[in-house]
VMD Tcl script that draws the C-alpha trace (Angstrom):
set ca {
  {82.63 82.34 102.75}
  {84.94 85.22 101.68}
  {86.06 85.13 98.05}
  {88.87 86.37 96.99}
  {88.61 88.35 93.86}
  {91.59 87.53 91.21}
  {93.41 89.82 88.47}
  {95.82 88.15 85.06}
  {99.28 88.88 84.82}
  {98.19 90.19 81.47}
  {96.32 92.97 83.12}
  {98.80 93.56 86.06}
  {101.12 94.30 83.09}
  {98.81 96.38 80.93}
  {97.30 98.35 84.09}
  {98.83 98.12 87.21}
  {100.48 100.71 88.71}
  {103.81 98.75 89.49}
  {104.42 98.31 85.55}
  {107.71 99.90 86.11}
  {108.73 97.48 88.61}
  {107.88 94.75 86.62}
  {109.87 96.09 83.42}
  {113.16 96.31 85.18}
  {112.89 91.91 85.98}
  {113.39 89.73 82.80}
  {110.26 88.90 80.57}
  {108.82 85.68 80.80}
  {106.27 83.90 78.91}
  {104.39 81.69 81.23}
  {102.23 79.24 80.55}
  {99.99 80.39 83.48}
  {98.48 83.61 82.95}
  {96.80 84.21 86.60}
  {99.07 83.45 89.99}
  {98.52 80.01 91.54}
  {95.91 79.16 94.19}
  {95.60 76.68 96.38}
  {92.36 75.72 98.38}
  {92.57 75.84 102.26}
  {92.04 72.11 103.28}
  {88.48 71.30 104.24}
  {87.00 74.57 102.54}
  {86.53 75.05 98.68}
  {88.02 78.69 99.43}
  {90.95 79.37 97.63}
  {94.43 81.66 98.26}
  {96.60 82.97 96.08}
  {100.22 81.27 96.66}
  {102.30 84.41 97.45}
  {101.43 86.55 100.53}
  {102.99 89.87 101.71}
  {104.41 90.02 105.04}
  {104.67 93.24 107.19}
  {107.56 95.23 106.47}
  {108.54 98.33 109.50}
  {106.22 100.73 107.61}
  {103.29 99.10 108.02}
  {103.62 99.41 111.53}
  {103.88 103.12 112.06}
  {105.36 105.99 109.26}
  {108.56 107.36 110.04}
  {108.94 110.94 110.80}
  {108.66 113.15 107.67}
  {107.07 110.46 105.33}
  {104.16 109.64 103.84}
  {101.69 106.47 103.37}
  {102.67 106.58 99.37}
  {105.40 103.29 100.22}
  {103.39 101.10 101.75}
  {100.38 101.79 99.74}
  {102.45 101.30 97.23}
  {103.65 98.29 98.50}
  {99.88 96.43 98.94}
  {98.68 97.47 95.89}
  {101.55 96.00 93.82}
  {100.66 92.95 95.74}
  {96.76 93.43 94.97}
  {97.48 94.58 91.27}
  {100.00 91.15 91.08}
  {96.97 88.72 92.12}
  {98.23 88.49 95.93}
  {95.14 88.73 98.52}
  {96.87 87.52 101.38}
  {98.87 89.92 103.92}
  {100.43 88.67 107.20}
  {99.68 92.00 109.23}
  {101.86 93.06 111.87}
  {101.36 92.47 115.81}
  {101.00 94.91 118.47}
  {104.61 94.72 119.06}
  {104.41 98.60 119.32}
  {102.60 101.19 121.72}
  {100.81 102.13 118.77}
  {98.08 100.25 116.35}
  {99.57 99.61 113.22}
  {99.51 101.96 110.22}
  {98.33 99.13 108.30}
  {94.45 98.88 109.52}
  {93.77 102.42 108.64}
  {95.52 102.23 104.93}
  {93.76 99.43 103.73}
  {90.51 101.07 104.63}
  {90.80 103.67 103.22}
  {92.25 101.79 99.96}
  {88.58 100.38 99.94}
  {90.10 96.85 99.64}
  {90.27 95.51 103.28}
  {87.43 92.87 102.51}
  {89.25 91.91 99.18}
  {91.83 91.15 101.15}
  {92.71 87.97 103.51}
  {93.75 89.10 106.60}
  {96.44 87.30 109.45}
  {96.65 88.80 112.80}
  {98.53 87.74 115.53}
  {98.28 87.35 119.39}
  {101.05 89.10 121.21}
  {100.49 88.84 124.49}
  {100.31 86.65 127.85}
  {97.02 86.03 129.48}
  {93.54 85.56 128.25}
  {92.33 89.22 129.26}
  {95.27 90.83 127.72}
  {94.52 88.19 124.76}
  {91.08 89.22 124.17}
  {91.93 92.63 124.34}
  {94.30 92.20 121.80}
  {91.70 90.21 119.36}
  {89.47 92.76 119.06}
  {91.89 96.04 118.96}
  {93.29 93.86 115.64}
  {89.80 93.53 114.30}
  {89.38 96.74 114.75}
  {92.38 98.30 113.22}
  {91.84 96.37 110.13}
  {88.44 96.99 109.56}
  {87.56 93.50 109.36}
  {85.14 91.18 111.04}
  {84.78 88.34 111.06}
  {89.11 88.54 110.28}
  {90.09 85.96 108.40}
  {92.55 84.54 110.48}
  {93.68 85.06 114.04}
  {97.25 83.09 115.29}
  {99.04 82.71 118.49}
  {102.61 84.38 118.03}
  {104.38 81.40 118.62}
  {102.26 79.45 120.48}
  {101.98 82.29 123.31}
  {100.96 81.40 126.92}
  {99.00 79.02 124.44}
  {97.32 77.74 127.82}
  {95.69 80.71 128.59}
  {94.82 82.30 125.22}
  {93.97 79.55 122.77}
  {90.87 79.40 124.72}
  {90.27 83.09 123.51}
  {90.70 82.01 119.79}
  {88.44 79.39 120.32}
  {85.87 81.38 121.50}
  {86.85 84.06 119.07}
  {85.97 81.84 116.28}
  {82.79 80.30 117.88}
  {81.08 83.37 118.11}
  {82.16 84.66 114.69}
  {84.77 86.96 115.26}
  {87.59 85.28 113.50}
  {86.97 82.89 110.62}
  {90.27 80.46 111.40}
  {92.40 79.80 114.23}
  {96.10 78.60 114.37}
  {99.25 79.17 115.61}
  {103.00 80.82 114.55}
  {106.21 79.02 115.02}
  {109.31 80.83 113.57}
  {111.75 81.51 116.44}
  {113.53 78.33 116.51}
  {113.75 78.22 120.62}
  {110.44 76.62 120.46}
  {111.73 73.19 119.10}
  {109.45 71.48 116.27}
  {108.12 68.89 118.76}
  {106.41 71.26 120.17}
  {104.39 72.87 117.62}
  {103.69 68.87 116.61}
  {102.15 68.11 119.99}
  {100.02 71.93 120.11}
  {98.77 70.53 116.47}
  {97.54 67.46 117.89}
  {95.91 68.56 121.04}
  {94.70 72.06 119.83}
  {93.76 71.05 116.31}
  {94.38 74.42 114.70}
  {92.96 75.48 111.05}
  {96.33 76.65 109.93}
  {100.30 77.13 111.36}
  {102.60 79.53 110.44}
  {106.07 77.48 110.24}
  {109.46 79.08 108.74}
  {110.45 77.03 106.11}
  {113.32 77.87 103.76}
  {115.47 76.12 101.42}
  {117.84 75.53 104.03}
  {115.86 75.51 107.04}
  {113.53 72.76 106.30}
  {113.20 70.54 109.17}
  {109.48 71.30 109.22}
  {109.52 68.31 105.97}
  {109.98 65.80 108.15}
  {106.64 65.52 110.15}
  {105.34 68.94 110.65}
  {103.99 69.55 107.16}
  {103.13 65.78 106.55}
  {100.70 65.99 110.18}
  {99.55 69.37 108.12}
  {98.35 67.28 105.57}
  {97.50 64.94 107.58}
  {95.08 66.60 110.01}
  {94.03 68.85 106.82}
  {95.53 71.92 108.47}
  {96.54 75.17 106.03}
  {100.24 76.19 105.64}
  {101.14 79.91 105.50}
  {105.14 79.34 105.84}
  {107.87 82.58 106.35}
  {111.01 83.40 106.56}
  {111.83 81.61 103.18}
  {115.00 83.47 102.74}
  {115.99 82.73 106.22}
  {119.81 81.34 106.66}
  {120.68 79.83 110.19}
  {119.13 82.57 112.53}
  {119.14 85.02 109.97}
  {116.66 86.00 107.89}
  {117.48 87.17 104.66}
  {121.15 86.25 105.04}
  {119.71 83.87 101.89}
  {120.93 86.23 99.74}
  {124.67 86.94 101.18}
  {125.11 83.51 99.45}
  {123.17 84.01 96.31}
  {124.92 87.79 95.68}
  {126.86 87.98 92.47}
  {125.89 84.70 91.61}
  {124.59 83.26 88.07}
  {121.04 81.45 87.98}
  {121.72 77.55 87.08}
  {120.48 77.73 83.86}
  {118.31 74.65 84.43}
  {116.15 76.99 86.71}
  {114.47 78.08 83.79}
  {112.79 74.61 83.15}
  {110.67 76.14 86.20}
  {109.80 79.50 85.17}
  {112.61 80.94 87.83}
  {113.67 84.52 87.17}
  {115.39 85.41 90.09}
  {117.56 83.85 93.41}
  {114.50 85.40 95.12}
  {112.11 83.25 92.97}
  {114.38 79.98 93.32}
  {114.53 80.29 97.48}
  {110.33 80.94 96.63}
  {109.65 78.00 94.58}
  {111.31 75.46 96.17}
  {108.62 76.43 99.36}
  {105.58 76.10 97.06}
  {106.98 73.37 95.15}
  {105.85 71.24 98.39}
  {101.95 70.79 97.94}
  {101.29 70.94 101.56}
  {102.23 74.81 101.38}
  {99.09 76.90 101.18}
  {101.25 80.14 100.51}
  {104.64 81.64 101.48}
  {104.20 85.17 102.83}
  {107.81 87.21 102.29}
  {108.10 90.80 103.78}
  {109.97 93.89 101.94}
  {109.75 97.62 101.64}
  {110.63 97.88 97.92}
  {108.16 97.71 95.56}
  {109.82 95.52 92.99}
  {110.74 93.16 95.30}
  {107.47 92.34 96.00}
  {107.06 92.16 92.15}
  {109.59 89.81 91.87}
  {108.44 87.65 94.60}
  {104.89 87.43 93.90}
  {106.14 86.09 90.02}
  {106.98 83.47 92.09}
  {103.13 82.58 92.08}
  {103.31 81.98 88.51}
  {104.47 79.40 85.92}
  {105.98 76.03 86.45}
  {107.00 74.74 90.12}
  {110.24 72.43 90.22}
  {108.83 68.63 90.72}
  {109.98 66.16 93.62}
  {113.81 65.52 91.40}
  {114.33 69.24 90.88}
  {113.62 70.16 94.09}
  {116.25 67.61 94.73}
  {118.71 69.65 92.09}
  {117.77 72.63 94.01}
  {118.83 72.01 97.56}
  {121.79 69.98 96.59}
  {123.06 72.64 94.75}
  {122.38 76.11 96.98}
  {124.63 73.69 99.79}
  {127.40 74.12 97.14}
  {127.12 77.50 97.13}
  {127.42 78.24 101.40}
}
mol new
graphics top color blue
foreach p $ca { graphics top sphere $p radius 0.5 }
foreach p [lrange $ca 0 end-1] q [lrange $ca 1 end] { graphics top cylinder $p $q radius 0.2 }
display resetview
């Protein structure tokens, strides 16, 4: 079993190189000194609560820069207490820039790793698999999904097999597009019985309450949700809403700093949520959202107070 190694928020803020991102967000004094974790179901292995997505510079650097962003960008993550990174797909000609950073940051087996199958057919599938595991660095990977349940007939198999012959620790499957209807991703749940799904699940776009994450806990199957500042088919437009806007003051009785934070905490506030993985290219915003790890979570009423009022505000 990996382990994932852990780091205070006391030492982030003594040592870590994104100090200066940190100063320029409001000072806190939380009661819980190291980010939350919460235990994959059926393992005693446990994650950190905020993940990193993969922002366009992970994927490939842009003509006339350098790695220093996105290296940046992972070890503000790292030095915060995050461990878990949502890598990107093959979307591209190119492997990812990604794979090759993180080895040579040393930290790739620190790290838990989510890759994704891109393709149709269980050839192309395969071949996919093991270019990711090799681009990362990383085998057995910790965690291999479908992109949206993919040609799931033909390349679940390939996970499966993937997984029995050590390749991939865990299995599962993404489901963010809305086109593929929630119905769906139940019924793949219960015939493919996956170790974890990737749902979006926002404030506002939190169907996935009503029996996805329930047959999550249910079937003990992990939770990495996205897209938590997602807004209709937007994502991100979250914060078009939020802009210019005062913090309720009663978001302080959670240990909310931010808009950013309060779109974060309502996600983790639900216990079935292994982690929330949000994707930026700016280093303080990844600051800000991994403090979302830490401190008080709003309870069952206050997530109540929370959703009520953000529909006041669209």
């Amino acid at each position: 079993m990996t382990r994932l190694s852990s780091i205070s928020r006391r030492k982030f803020l003594a040592q870590s190189s994104a100090v200066a991102a940190a100063t320029a967000l409001p000072a806190t004094s939380f009661a819980q000194e190291t980010m939350r974790t919460r235990t994959i179901p059926g393992t005693n292995e446990a994650l950190p609560v905020a993940a990193l997505g993969s922002p366009d510079v992970f994927y490939i650097t842009p003509e006339g820069a350098t790695d220093e962003l996105p290296k940046t960008l992972v070890q503000t993550m790292y030095d915060m207490g995050g461990r878990v990174i949502d890598t990107p797909a093959f979307f591209r000609p190119d492997p990812p820039v990604l794979g090759g950073m993180i080895q040579e940051m040393g930290i790739q087996d620190d790290l838990f790793l989510v890759g994704k199958i891109t393709v149709n057919g269980a050839e192309a599938a395969a071949e996919h698999l093991d270019k990711t595991i090799a681009n990362l660095g990383k085998r057995p990977l910790d965690l291999m999904l479908l992109h949206n349940m993919r040609d799931a007939e033909n390349t679940w198999p390939v996970l499966e097999k993937a997984k029995a012959e050590g390749k991939v620790r865990y299995i599962g499957a993404s489901e963010a597009s809305l086109v593929i209807g929630n119905e769906v991703l139940e019924k793949f749940m219960k015939d493919k019985k996956p170790d974890f799904i990737m749902p979006a699940y926002s404030i506002s776009l939190n169907a996935v309450e009503d029996r996805i994450l329930p047959l999550a806990a249910d079937m003990g199957v992990g939770v990495i949700s996205i897209e938590s500042f997602k807004l209709g088919e937007n994502d991100g437009a979250y914060f078009s809403v939020t802009a210019d806007k005062e913090l309720p003051e009663w978001a302080a009785e959670f240990d909310c700093e931010s808009w950013a934070q309060f779109a974060l905490k309502y996600v983790l506030s639900n216990p079935i949520v292994t982690c929330t993985a949000t994707e930026t290219n700016k280093p303080h915003h990844v600051v800000d959202n991994m403090r979302a790890g830490y401190g008080r979570l709003p309870d069952q009423a206050m997530r109540e107070r929370m959703r009520t009022y953000f529909q006041t505000l669209i």
